[in-house]
N, C-alpha and C positions, 0 to 999 in steps of 0.2 A: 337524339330527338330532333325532329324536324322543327325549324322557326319558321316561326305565320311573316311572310313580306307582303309590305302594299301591293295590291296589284297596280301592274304596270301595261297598261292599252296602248296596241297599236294596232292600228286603221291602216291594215295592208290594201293598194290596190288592187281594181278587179281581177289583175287576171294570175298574180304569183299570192303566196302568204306562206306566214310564217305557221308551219303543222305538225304533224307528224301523222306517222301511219301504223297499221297494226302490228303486231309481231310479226317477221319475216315467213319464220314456218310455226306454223301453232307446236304449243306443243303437248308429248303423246302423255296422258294421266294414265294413272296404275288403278283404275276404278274396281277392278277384283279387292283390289288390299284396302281401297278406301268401305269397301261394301265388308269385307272382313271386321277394321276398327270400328265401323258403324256398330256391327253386333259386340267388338269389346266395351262400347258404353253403355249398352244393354247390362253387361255383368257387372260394371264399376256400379248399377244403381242400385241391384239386387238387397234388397231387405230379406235379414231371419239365417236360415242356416244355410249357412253356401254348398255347391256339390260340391264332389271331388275333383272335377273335371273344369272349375273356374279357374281362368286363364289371368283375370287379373288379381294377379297377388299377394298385391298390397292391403287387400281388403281383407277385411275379418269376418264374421256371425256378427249380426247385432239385431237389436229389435226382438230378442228370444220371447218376452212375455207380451209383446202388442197383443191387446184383446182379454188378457185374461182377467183383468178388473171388472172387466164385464162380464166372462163369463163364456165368453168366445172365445174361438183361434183366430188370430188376424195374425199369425206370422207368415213371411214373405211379401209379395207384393213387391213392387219398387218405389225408390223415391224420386220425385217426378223431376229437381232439376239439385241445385247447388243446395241446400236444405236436405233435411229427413223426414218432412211428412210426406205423409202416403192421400194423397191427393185422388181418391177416385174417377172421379170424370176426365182429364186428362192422361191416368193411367189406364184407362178403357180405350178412349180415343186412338193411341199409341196401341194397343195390341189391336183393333181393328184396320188400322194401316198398315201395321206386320203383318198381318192376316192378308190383307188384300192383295200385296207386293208378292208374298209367295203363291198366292192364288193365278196371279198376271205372270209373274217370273221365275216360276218351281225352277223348272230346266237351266233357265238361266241362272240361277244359284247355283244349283246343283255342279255347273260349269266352271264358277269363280269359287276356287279353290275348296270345291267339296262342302260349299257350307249351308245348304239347305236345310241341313240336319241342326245347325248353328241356330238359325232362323227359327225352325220349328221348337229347340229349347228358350228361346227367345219371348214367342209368345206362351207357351205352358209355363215359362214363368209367371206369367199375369193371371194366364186362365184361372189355372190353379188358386190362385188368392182372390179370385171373383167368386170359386165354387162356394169355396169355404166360407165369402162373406153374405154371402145370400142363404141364410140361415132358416128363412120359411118364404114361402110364396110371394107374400107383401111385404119384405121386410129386405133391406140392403144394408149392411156398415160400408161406408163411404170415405172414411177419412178417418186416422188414425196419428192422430200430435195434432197441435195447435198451432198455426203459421205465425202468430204475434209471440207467444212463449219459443216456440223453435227457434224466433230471428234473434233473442235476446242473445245467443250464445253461438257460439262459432267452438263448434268441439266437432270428432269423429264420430260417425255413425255407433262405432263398435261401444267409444265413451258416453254414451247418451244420457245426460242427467236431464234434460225435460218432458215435461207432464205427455204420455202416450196416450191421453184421454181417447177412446174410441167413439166415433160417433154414426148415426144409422136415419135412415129413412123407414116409412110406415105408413099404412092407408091413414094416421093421422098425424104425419109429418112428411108429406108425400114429395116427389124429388124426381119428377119425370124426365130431364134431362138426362142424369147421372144415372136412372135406371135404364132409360133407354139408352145410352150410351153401353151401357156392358152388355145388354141384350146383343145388341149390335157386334159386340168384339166377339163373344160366345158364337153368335151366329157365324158371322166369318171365317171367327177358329175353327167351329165345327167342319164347315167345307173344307179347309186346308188342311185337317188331320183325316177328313174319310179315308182318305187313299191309303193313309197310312197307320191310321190307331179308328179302327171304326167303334169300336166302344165307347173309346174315350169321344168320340166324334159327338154319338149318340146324348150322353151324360150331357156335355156343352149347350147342346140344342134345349135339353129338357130344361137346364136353366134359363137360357136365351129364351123360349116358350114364358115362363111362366113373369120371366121382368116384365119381357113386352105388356103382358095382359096387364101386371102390377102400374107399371105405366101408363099406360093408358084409361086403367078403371079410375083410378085415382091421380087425376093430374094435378100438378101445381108445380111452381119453380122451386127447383134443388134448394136454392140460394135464398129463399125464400124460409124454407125449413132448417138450415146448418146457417146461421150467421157466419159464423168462423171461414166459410168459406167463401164468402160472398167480397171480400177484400182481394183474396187473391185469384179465384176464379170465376169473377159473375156471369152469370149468365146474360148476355146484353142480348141475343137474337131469340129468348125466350125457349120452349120445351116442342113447338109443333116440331120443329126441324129434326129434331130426337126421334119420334115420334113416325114423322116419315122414313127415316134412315134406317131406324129399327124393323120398319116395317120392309121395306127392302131387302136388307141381308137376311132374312129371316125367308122372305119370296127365294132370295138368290142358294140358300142353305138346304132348302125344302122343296120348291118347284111349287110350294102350295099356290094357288091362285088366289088361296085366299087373302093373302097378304099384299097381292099385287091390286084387289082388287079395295084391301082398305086406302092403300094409296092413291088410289084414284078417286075415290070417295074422297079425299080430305085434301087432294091435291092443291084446291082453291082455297078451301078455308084456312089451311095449314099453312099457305106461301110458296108453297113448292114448285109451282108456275106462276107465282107472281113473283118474287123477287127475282131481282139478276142483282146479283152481288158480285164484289171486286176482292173478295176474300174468301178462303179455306180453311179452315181450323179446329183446332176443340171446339169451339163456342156454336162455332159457326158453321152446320154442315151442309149447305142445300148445296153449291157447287156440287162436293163430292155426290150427294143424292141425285142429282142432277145428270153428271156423269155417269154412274153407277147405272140408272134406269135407264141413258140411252143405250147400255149396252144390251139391255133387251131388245131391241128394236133392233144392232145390230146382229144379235143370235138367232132370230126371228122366231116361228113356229105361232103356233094357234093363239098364245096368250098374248104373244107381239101386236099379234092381227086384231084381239078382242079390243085390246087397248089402246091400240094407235092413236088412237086421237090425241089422247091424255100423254101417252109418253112421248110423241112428238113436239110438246111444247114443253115436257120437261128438255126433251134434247134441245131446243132453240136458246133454251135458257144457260143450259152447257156452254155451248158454244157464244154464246154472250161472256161467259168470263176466259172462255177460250183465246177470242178474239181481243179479249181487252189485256189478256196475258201477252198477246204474238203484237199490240201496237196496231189494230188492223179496226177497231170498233169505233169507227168513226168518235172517232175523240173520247168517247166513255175507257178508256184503258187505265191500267195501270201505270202509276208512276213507275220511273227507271231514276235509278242513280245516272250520275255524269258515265262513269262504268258499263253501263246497262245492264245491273241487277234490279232485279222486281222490287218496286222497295213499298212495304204497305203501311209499315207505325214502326216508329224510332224504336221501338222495344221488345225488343228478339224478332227483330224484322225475319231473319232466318228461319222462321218456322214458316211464314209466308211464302216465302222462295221452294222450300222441302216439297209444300204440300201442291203448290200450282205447278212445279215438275213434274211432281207423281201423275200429274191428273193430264198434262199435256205428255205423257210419254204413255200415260194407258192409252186414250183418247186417240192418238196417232195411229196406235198398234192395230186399234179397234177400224179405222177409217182405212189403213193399209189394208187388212184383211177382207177389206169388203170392194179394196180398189174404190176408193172415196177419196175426197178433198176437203178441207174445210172451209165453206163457204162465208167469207168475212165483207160488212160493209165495204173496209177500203181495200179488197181483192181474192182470190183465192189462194189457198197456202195447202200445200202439200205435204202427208205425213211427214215424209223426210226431212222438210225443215222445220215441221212440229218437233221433230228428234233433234234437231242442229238447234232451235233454241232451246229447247231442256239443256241441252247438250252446253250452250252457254253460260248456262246459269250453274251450270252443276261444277263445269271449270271456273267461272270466277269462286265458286264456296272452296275449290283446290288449289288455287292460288294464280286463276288468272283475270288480275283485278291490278288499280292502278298501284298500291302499296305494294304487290308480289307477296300477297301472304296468304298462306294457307288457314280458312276459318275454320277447319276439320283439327283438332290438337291433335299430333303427332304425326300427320300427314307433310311429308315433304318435309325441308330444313329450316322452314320459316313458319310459325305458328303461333296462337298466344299460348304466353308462360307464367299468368299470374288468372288463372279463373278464377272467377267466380264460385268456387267449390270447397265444400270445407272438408273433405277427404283428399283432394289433390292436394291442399293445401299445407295440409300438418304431416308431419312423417308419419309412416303405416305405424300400426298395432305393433307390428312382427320388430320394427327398429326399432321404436321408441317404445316400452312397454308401460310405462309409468303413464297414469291416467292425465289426458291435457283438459283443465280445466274449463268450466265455461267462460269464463274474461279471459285465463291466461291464453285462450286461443284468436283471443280478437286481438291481444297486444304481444304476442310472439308473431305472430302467424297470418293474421289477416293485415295488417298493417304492413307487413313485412315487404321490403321491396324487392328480397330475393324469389326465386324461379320456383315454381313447382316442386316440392321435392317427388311427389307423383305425377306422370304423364296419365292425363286420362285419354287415353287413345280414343281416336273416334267421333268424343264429343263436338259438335258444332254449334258454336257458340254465338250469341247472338247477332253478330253481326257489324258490319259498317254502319254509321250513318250516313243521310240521305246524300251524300257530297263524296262519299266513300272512304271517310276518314275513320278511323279506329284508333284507341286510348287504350292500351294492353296493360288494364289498371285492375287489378280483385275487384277494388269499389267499386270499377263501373257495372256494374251488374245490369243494366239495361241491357250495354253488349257484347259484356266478357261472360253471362252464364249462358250454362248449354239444358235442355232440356228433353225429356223421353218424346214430349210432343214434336219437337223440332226434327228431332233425327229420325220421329219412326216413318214418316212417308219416307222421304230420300236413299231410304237404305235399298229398296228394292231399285230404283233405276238405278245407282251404280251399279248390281246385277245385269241389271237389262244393256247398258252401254260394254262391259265388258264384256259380254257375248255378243253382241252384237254389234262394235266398232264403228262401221262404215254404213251409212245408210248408200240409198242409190244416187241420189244425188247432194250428200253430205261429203265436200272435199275439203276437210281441214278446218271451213270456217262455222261460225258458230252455226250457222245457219245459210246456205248459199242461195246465191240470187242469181237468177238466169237472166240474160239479158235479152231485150227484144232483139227477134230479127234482123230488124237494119239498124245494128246496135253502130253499125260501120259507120257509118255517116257521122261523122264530125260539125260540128258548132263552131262557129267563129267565135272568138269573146267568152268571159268566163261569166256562165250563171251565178254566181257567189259573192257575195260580202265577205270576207272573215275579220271576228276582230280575236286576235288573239290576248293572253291573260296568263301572265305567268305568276301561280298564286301561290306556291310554297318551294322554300327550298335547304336542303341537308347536306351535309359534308358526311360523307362515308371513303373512311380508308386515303382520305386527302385530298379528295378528287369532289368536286361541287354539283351536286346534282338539282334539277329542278323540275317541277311540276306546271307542265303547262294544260291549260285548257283553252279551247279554238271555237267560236260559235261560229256556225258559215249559217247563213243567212239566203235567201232565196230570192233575188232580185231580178230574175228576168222576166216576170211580170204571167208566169204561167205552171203550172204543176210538173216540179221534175221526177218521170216514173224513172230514169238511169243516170245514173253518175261512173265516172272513171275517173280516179284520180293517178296522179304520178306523185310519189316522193324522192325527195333527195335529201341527204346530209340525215337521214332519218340513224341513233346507235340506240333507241332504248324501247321498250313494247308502247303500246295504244292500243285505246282501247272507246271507241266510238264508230270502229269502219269496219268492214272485213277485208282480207287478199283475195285477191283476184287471182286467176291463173300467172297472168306474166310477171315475170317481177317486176318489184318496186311499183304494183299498180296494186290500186283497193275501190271498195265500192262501198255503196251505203249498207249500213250497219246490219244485222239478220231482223230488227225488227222496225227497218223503217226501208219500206220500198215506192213511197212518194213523199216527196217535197212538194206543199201548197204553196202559191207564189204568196210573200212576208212571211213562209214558218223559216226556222232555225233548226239545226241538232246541233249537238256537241260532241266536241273529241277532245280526249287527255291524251297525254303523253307523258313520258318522262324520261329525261338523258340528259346528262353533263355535257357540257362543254356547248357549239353553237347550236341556233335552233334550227328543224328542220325545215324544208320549202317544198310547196307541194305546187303542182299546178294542177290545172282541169283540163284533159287530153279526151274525154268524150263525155257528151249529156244526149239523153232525150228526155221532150216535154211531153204532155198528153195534147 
C-alpha cells in the first residue's frame, strides 16, 4: 500500500525543472475484448432464468417468482449494480444506450469479434422485461425488492431471502420519468432490431407508443409516486427531459413528424433549449436529447428544414457540453482529474466519463460525415481529435492513468479485486451449494479482505477520485461498484475504436495538436514557472517508487497557443502532456491548446529512482 508523505516544494528556476513526460510510445489497448467483457457484465446482472448460451458461469436462475404476489410476471430484467433490485429507470436508461451504440456501431461490432448478435441479446434482455411489465396502457411495474431491505443483507442472487415487493405506476400514481424512460429504450430497441426481427421491432414501438402517451397524459414525478425509490434514484432534473427524449427516439424509430413536432412545441417550456448542462446520465438527459436532435439536422431532408430553427439551438446546446467536455468553453467546462479524466461527482464518477464518450464519439462521426468541425469558444477542434479525446478517456478507464490500473475488472493484469458486488463476492451456487446466509455473508464475505472468488468481467467500477486515487476496498462502494448505467454507453465506442484505430490525424496521443506554421521559431527564455510536489510514495519489489505532480504556471505575461517540451532522465509514464513526433519531446495535453497568461496545468508522473528534468525548446504566444 502506498504511504501519504508531506509534500515536499521546490521552486525550480525559469528555464530547467524538475518533470516528467508522457509515456514513450502510448500504448496499443485490445478495445474489441474490452467491448466483448463490456457485454459479459451484461450477463453477470441478468435476473430469472438464464439461457443456455450464458457465458458467465458462476451465476445461477434466481428471482423465479418476482411479480407473482402480485399477480404478474416480473421475472427477468437485470439488476442495475452491486445489489439485486430491479431498478427500472436506470435499467431503461441502459437498454437505450445499448440501443443507440448498436444503432451508431452495428458494423463495427459486428467487426470486434462477431458480437453484434451479443449486443442485440443484451438489449432483448431488458426489452423483454419492459414488455411484460407494461401490463395495460397506463399502467408500468418499475421496481421489484426494496433498496433499504435489499442493503440489510449481503447474500447471492440465486440465495435471495428478501421481500421482492413489486411496485407500479398509474394515471394515479403517475411516474413520467420512468415511463418515459422505457418508452424511449423500446423506441431505440425497435430501430436496432428492424433490420433484423421486424416483428419483434414492431411489438417494441406499440409499447413505446402507448408509455409515451401514458407519460405524458398523466405527468408527475416517478419519485414522487415509489418513495422507495426516491433514496436511491431521485429524480433531481425532474420528468420534462423524459419527456423530450421519449419523444425523439420515438421521431427517430418512426419518421413520424409528429413527434418532432411535439418537441419543438415544448422545446422552451421543457428545457430543452434552455439548459446547457455539464452532465449525462439516467437522471439527466438533455445532453444526449440534445445530441440526438442535432443529428437531424445533420441527416437533413424536409423535416430538418421545417424545424431548423428549434433544432439548431438544440445543437448549440450540444455542443456547449461538447466544448465543456474537450476544455474549449470558455471556462464553463468540465473538471479533469490531475490524470485528465472527466471527473463530475465523487460517486461512480465513471458513468460520467462512459456517457460524455458516447456522445463525443457519435458527435465526431456525425461532424466527420458531413466534413464539419466543432466550433468552440476557446478554438476549433476537429472530429479526429474529438476521437483522440474519447479515445483518452476510454484508455485512462484501461489502465492509462497515474496508478496503471485497469477500472474495467478483468481487463489487463491490474484491476480491482474486492467490488463492490455480492455475486463476485461469495463463491458461485455451483461451488458452494449450501445456502449463504443474510449476515453470514456480510461476516464471511463482505468483510473479507481476500480477492474475488468471481471475476466479473467487464464491470467498470466507479472510479478514481478527483486526485485519482483509488481505495480497492468492497466497502467503498462510492468507487469500487460497477453499474448497468455505467457500462451501457461506453460499450459501443470500444466497438467503434477497435474498428476504427487510427483516425486521420490521431498519432498515438490522446488527442494530437497541430502546431502553428512558424512553430520553428524559437523563444529565448522559458515561459514557465514550475513548482514541483512530490506527494506519494510505495516500495514495490524493493525498489522505491514516487508520485510526483508539477504545476507550470504561465509567466510570460501573454497566452501560450504552443508548447514544446524536452525531457530527460524521464523511466516511468505521465500523464498531463502528450508526445510529440521527435523523441523525448511532448506538448500540451489533448484538452488544453492555450495557456492564459497566470493559468497553470498540471502533470504527474511517476518513477523510482531521480526526478526527471524537462526544459522548454519551443512556445508560441497569441
Amino acid at each position: 500500500m502506498a504511504r501519504l508523505m508531506s509534500a515536499t516544494l521546490l521552486l525550480v528556476a525559469a528555464f530547467l525543472l524538475v518533470a516528467a513526460a508522457p509515456e514513450a510510445e502510448a500504448e496499443a489497448y485490445d478495445y474489441a475484448g474490452a467491448f466483448d467483457k463490456c457485454l459479459q457484465f451484461f450477463e453477470a446482472q441478468r435476473s430469472g432464468k438464464l439461457p443456455a448460451d450464458q457465458r458467465v458461469k458462476w451465476r445461477g436462475d434466481s428471482a423465479l417468482t418476482d411479480g407473482f404476489s402480485q399477480g404478474v410476471d416480473l421475472v427477468g430484467g437485470y439488476y442495475d449494480s452491486g445489489d439485486h433490485v430491479k431498478f427500472g429507470f436506470p435499467m431503461a436508461y441502459a437498454v437505450t444506450m445499448l440501443s443507440w451504440g448498436v444503432l451508431e456501431f452495428n458494423k463495427e461490432m459486428g467487426a470486434a469479434n462477431n458480437n453484434l448478435q451479443r449486443a442485440l441479446d443484451a438489449i432483448r434482455w431488458g426489452t423483454n422485461y419492459f414488455v411484460k411489465a407494461h401490463t395495460e396502457p397506463n399502467g408500468l411495474w418499475v421496481q421489484v425488492g426494496d433498496g433499504d431491505s435489499d442493503h440489510l443483507c449481503w447474500e447471492r442472487a440465486e440465495d435471495m431471502s428478501t421481500p421482492r415487493t413489486a411496485f407500479k405506476i398509474d394515471r394515479n400514481h403517475p411516474g413520467s420519468e420512468v415511463a418515459g424512460e422505457t418508452a424511449a429504450a423500446l423506441a431505440a430497441a425497435a430501430k436496432a432490431f428492424r433490420p433484423y426481427d421486424s416483428m419483434y421491432a414492431d411489438l417494441l414501438l406499440l409499447h413505446a407508443k402507448q408509455l409515451f402517451t401514458f407519460a405524458d397524459t398523466f405527468r408527475g414525478r416517478y419519485d414522487d409516486s415509489l418513495l422507495s425509490a426516491k433514496k436511491f434514484y431521485p429524480s433531481d432534473s425532474g420528468y420534462q427531459d423524459e419527456l423530450l427524449w421519449a419523444a425523439a427516439w420515438l421521431y427517430e424509430a418512426t419518421g413520424d413528424e409528429e413527434y418532432l413536432r411535439y418537441v419543438s412545441q415544448n422545446a422552451e417550456a421543457f428545457g430543452g433549449i434552455g439548459w446547457s448542462v455539464l452532465e449525462f446520465s439516467w437522471d439527466n438527459k438533455y445532453a444526449g436529447l440534445q445530441v440526438l436532435l442535432s443529428k437531424v439536422l445533420f441527416d437533413g431532408g424536409a423535416a430538418a428544414t421545417a424545424y431548423a430553427d428549434t433544432l439548431k439551438q438544440f445543437q448549440a446546446k450540444a455542443e456547449f457540453f461538447l466544448c465543456a467536455c474537450l476544455q474549449k468553453n470558455n471556462g464553463n467546462n468540465i473538471k479533469t482529474t490531475p490524470g485528465g479524466l472527466l471527473y463530475v461527482d465523487d460517486w461512480n464518477n465513471m458513468q460520467y466519463v462512459s456517457s460524455a464518450t458516447f456522445l463525443l464519439t457519435v458527435y465526431a462521426d456525425y461532424l466527420a460525415a458531413s466534413h464539419g468541425s466543432l466550433k468552440c469558444p476557446d478554438g476549433e477542434v476537429k472530429p479526429a481529435e474529438m476521437v483522440g479525446f474519447a479515445r483518452s478517456q476510454v484508455d485512462y478507464v484501461l489502465g492509462k492513468n497515474p496508478k496503471g490500473m485497469s477500472y474495467m475488472v478483468g481487463y489487463g493484469s491490474y484491476f480491482p479485486t474486492h467490488v463492490h458486488h455480492r455475486g463476485a463476492s461469495i463463491p458461485s451456487v455451483h461451488d458452494e451449494k449450501a445456502t449463504v446466509g443474510c449476515m453470514d455473508g456480510f461476516d464471511k464475505y463482505y468483510n473479507s479482505k481476500g480477492a474475488d472468488p468471481n471475476v466479473l468481467y467487464g464491470a467498470i467500477v466507479g472510479g478514481p477520485d478527483a486526485n485519482d486515487g483509488f481505495v480497492d476496498d468492497r466497502c467503498n462502494y462510492q468507487h469500487a461498484e460497477p453499474t448497468i448505467a455505467g457500462n451501457a454507453p461506453i460499450c459501443g465506442v470500444f466497438a467503434r475504436l477497435a474498428s476504427r484505430p487510427s483516425d486521420a490525424s490521431d498519432n498515438n496521443s490522446p488527442a494530437p495538436y497541430s502546431p502553428p506554421h512558424d512553430s520553428s521559431t524559437s523563444k529565448q527564455g522559458s515561459p514557465l514557472e514550475f513548482v514541483h510536489t512530490v506527494s506519494n510514495s510505495w516500495t514495490t519489489n524493493g525498489v522505491e517508487y514516487y508520485r510526483h505532480v508539477v504545476t507550470a504556471k504561465n509567466t510570460c505575461g501573454r497566452p501560450i497557443t504552443y508548447l514544446k517540451l524536452h525531457i530527460k532522465d524521464l523511466s516511468g509514464p505521465i500523464y498531463g502532456v502528450s508526445a510529440a513526433k521527435e523523441k523525448d519531446t511532448y506538448e500540451f495535453p489533448a484538452w488544453l491548446t492555450s495557456l492564459g497568461a497566470g493559468e497553470q496545468f498540471t502533470i504527474v508522473y511517476v518513477q523510482g529512482g531521480p526526478a526527471a528534468k524537462m526544459s522548454v525548446v519551443n512556445y508560441k504566444t497569441a
